[in-house]
Backbone and ligand atoms as CSV (ligand in chain L), in Angstrom:
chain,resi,resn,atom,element,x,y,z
A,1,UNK,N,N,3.863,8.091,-1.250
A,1,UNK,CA,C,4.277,6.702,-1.412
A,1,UNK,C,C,3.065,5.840,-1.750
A,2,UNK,N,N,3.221,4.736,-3.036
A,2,UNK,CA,C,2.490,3.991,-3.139
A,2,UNK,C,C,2.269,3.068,-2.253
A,3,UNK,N,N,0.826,2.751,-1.824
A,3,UNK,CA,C,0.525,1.595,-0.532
A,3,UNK,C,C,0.598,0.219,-1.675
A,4,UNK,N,N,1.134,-1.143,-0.579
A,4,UNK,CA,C,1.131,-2.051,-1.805
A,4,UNK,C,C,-0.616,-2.754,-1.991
A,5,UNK,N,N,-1.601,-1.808,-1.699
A,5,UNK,CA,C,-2.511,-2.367,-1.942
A,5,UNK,C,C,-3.010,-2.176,-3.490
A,6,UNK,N,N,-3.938,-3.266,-3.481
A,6,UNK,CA,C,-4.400,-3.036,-5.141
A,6,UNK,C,C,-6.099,-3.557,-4.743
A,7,UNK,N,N,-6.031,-3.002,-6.039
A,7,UNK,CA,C,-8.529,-4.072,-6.225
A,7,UNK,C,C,-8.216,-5.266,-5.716
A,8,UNK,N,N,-7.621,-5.743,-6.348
A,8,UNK,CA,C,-7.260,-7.643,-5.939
A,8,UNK,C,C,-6.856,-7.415,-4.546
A,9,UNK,N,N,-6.400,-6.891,-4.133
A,9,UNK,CA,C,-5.542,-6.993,-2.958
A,9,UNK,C,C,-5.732,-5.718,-1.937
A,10,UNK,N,N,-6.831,-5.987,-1.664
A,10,UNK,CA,C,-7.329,-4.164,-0.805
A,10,UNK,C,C,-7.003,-4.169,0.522
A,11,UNK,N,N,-6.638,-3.157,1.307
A,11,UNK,CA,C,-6.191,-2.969,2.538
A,11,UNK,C,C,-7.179,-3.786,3.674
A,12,UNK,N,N,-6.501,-3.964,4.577
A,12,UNK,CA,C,-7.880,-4.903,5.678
A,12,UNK,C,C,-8.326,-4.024,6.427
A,13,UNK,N,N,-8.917,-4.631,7.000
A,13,UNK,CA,C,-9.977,-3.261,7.404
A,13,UNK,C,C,-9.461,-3.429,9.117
A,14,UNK,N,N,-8.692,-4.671,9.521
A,14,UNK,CA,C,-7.709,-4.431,10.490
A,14,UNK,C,C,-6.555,-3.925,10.640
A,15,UNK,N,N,-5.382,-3.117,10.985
A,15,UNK,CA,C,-4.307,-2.639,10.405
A,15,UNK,C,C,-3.230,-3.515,10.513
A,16,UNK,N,N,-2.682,-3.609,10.187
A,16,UNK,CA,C,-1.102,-4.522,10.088
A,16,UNK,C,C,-0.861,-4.259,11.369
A,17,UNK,N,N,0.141,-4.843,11.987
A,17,UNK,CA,C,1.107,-4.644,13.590
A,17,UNK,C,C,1.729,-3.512,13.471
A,18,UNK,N,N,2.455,-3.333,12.362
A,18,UNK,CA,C,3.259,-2.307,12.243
A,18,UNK,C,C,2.870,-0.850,11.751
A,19,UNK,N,N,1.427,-0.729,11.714
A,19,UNK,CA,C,0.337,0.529,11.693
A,19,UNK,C,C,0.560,1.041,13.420
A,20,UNK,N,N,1.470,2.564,13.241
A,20,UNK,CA,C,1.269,2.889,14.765
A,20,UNK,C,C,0.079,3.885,15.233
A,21,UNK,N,N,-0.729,4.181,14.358
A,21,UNK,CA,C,-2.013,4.424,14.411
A,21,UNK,C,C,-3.226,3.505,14.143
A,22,UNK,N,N,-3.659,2.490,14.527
A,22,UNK,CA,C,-4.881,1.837,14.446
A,22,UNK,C,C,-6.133,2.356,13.786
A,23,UNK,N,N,-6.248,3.481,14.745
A,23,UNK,CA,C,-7.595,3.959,14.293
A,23,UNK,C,C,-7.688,5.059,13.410
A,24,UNK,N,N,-6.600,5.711,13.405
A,24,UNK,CA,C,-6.463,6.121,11.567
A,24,UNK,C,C,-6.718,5.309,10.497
A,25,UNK,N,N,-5.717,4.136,10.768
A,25,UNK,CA,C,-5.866,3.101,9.381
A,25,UNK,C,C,-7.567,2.232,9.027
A,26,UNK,N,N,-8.770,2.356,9.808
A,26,UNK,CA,C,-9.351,2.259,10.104
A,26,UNK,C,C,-10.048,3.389,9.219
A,27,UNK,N,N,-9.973,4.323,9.339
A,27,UNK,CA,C,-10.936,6.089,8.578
A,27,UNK,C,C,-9.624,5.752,7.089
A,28,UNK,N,N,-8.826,5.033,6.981
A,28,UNK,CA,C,-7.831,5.711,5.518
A,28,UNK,C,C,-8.281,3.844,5.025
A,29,UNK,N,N,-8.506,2.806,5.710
A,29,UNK,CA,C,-8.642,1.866,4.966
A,29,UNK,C,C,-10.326,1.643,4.264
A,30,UNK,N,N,-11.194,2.672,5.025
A,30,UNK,CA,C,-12.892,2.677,4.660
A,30,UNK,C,C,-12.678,3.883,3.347
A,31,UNK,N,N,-12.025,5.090,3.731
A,31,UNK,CA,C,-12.090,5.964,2.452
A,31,UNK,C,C,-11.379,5.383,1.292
A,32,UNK,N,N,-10.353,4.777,1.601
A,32,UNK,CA,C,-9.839,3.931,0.392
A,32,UNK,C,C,-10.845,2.711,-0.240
A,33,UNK,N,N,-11.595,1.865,0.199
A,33,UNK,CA,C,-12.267,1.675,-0.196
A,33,UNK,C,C,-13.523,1.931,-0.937
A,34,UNK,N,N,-13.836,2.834,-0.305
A,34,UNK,CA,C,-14.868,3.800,-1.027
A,34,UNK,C,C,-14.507,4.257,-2.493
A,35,UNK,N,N,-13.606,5.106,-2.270
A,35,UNK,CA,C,-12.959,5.712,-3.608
A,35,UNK,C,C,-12.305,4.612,-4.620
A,36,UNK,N,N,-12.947,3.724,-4.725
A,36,UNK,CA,C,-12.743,2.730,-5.704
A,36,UNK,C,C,-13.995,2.257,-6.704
A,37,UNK,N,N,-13.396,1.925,-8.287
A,37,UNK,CA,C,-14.498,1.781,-9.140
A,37,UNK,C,C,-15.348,0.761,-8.613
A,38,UNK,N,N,-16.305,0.640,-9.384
A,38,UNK,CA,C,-17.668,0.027,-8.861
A,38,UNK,C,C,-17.622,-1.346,-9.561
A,39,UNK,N,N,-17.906,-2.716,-9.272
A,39,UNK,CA,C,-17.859,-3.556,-9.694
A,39,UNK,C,C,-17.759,-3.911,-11.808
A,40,UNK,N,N,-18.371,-3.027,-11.795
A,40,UNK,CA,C,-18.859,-3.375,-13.406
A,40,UNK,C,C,-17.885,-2.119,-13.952
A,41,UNK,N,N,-16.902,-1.037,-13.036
A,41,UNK,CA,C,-16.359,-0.428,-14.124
A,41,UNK,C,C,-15.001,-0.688,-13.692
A,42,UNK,N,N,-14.607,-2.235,-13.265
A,42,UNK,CA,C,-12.966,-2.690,-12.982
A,42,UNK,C,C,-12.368,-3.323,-14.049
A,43,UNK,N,N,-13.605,-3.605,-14.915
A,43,UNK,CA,C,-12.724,-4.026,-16.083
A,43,UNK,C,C,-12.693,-3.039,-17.755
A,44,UNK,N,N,-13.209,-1.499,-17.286
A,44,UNK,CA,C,-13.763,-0.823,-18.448
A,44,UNK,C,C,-12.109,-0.128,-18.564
A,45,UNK,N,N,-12.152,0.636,-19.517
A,45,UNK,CA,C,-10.761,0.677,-19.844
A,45,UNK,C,C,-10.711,2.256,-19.211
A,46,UNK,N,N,-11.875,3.037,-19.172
A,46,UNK,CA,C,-11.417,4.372,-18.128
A,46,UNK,C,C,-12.754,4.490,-17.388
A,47,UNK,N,N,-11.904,3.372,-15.699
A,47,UNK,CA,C,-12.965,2.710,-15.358
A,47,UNK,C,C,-13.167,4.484,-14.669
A,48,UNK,N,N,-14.684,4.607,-14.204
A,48,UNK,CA,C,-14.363,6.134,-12.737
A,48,UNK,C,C,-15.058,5.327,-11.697
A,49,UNK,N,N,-14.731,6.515,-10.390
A,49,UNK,CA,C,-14.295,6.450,-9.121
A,49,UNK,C,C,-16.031,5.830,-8.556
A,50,UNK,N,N,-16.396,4.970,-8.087
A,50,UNK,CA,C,-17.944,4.648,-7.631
A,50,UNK,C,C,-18.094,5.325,-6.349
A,51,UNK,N,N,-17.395,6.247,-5.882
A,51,UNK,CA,C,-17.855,7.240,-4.590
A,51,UNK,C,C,-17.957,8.689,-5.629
A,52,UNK,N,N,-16.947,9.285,-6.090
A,52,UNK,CA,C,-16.716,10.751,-6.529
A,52,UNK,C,C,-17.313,10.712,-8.120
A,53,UNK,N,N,-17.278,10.028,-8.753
A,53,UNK,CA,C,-17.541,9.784,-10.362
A,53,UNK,C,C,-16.256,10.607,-10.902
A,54,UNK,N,N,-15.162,10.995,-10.477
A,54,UNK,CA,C,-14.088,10.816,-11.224
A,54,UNK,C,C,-12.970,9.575,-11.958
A,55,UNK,N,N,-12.739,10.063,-13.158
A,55,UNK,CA,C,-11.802,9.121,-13.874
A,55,UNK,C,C,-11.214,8.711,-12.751
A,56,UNK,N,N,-11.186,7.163,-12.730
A,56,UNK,CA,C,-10.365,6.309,-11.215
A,56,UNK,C,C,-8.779,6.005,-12.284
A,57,UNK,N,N,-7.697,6.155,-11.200
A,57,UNK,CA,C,-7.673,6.345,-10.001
A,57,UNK,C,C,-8.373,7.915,-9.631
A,58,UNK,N,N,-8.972,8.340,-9.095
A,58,UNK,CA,C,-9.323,9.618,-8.446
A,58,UNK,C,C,-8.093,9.970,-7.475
A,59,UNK,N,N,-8.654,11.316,-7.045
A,59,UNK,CA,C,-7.458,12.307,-6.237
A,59,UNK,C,C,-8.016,11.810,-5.188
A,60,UNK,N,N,-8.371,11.575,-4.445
A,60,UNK,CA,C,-8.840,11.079,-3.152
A,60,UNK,C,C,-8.292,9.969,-3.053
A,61,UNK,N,N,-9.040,8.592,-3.846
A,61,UNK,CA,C,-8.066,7.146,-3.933
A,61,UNK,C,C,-6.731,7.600,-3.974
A,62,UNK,N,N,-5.680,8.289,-4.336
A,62,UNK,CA,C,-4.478,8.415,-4.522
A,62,UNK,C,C,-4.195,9.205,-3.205
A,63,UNK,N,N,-4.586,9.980,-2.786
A,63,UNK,CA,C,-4.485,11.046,-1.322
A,63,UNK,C,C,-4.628,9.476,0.144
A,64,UNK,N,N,-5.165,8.829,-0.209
A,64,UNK,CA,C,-5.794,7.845,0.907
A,64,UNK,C,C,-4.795,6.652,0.609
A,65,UNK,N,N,-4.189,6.504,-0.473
A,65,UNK,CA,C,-3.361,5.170,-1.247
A,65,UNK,C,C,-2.454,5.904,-0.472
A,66,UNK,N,N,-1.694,7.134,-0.258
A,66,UNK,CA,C,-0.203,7.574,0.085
A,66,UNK,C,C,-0.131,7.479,1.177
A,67,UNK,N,N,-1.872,7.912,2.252
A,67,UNK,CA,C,-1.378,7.431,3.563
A,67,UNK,C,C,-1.352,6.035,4.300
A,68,UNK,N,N,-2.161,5.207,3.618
A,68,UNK,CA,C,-1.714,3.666,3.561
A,68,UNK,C,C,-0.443,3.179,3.632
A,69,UNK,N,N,0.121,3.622,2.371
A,69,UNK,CA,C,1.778,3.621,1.992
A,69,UNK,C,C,2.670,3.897,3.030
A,70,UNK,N,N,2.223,4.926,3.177
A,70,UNK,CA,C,3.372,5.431,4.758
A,70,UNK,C,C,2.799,4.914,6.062
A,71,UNK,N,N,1.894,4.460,6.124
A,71,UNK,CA,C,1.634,3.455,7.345
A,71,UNK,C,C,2.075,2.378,7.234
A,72,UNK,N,N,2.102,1.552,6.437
A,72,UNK,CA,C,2.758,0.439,5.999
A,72,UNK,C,C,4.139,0.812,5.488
A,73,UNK,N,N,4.968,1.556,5.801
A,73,UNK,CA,C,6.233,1.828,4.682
A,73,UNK,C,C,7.327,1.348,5.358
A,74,UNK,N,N,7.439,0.581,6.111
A,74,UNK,CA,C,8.548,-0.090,6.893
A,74,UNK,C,C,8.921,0.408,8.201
A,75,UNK,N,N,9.952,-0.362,8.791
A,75,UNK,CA,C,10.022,-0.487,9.989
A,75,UNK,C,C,10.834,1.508,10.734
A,76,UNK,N,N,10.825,2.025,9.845
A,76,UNK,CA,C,11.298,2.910,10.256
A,76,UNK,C,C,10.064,3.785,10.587
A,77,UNK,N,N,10.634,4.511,11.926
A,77,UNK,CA,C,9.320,5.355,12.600
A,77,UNK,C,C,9.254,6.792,11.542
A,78,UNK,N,N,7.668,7.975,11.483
A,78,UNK,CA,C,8.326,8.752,11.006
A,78,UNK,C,C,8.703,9.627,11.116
A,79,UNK,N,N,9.224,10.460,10.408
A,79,UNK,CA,C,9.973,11.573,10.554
A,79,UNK,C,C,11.445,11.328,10.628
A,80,UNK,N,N,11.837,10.098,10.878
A,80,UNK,CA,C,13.164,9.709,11.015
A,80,UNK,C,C,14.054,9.837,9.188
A,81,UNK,N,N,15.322,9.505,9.781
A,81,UNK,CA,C,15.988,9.908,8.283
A,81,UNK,C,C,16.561,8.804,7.649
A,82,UNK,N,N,16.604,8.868,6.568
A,82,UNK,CA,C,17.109,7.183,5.969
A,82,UNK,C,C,18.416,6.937,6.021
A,83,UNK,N,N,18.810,6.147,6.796
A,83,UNK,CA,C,19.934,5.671,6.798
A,83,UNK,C,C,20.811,5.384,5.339
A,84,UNK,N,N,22.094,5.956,5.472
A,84,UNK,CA,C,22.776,5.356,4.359
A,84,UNK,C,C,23.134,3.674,4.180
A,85,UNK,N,N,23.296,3.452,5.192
A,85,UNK,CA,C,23.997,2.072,4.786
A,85,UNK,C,C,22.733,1.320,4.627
A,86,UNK,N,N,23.285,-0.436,4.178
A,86,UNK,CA,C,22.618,-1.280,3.736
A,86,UNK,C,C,21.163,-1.749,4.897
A,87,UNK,N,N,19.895,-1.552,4.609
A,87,UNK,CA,C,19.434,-1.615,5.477
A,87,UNK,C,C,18.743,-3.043,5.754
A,88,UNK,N,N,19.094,-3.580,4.550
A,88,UNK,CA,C,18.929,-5.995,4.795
A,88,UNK,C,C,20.035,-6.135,5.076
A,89,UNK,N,N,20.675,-6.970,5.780
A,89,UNK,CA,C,21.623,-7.689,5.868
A,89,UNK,C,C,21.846,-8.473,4.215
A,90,UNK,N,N,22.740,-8.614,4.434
A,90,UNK,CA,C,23.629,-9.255,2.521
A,90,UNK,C,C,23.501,-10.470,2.951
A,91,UNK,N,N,22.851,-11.503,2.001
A,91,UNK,CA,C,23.543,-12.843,2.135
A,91,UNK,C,C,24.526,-13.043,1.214
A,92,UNK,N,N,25.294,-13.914,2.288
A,92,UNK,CA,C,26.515,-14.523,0.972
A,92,UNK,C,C,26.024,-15.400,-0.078
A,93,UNK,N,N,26.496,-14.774,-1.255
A,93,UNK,CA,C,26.280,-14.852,-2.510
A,93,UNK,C,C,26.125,-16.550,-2.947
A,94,UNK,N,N,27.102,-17.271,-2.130
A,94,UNK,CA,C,27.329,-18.337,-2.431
A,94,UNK,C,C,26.039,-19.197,-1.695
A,95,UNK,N,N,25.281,-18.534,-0.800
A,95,UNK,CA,C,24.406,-19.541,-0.047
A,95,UNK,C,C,22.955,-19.606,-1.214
A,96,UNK,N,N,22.497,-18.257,-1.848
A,96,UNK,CA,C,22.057,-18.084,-2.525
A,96,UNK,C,C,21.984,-19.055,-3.970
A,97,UNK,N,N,22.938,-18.888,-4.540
A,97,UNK,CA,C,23.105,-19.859,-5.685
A,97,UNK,C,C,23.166,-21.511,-5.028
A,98,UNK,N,N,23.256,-21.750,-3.619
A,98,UNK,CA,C,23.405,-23.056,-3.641
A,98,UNK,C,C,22.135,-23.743,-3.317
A,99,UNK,N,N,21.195,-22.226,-2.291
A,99,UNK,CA,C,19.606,-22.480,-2.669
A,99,UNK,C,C,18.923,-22.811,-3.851
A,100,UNK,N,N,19.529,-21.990,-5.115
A,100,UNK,CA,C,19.252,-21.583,-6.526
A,100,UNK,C,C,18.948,-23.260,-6.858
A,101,UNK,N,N,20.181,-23.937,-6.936
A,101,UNK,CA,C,20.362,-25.343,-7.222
A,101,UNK,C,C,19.760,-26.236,-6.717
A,102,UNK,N,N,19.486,-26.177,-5.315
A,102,UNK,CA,C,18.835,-27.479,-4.665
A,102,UNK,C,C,17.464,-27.888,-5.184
L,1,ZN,ZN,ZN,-13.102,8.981,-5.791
């Protein structure tokens, strides 16, 4: 799973509330950082990795991005199974469009 972090938008180096490992996210939010291009190759068009010198994204950044992802991947614990039914509540359609308007 993709983590919703990005360059612009990099993981904190505190974990979210909903990280039930702390101090994992802590060793996966420093290697994720690491395994990221180096200032001057974020805007090259095949920027590489400023820890590994692989073409970025690298296998590591992507190995460290998935466990981000699933630390952050919602309120469901894991190993659990995905529910079929709707898992937001629906708003009525009509409250929506009358937000739309105001
Ligand atoms: Zn790397």
């Amino acid at each position: 799973m993709r983590s919703p972090y990005t360059l612009d938008n990099p993981p904190p180096d505190e974990p979210p509330s909903e990280v039930l490992v702390p101090s994992l996210w802590r060793v996966q939010a420093r290697w994720w950082k690491r395994h990221t291009p180096a200032l001057d190759q974020r805007s090259a068009r095949h920027p590489v990795c400023g820890h590994c010198s692989q073409s970025w994204p690298c296998h590591s950044w992507a190995c460290w991005d998935g466990q981000l992802g699933q630390a952050v991947g919602g309120p469901t614990a894991p190993r659990s199974l995905p529910e079929p039914g709707p898992a937001t509540p629906v708003r009525p359609i009509g409250a929506v469009v009358a937000a739309a308007k105001s």
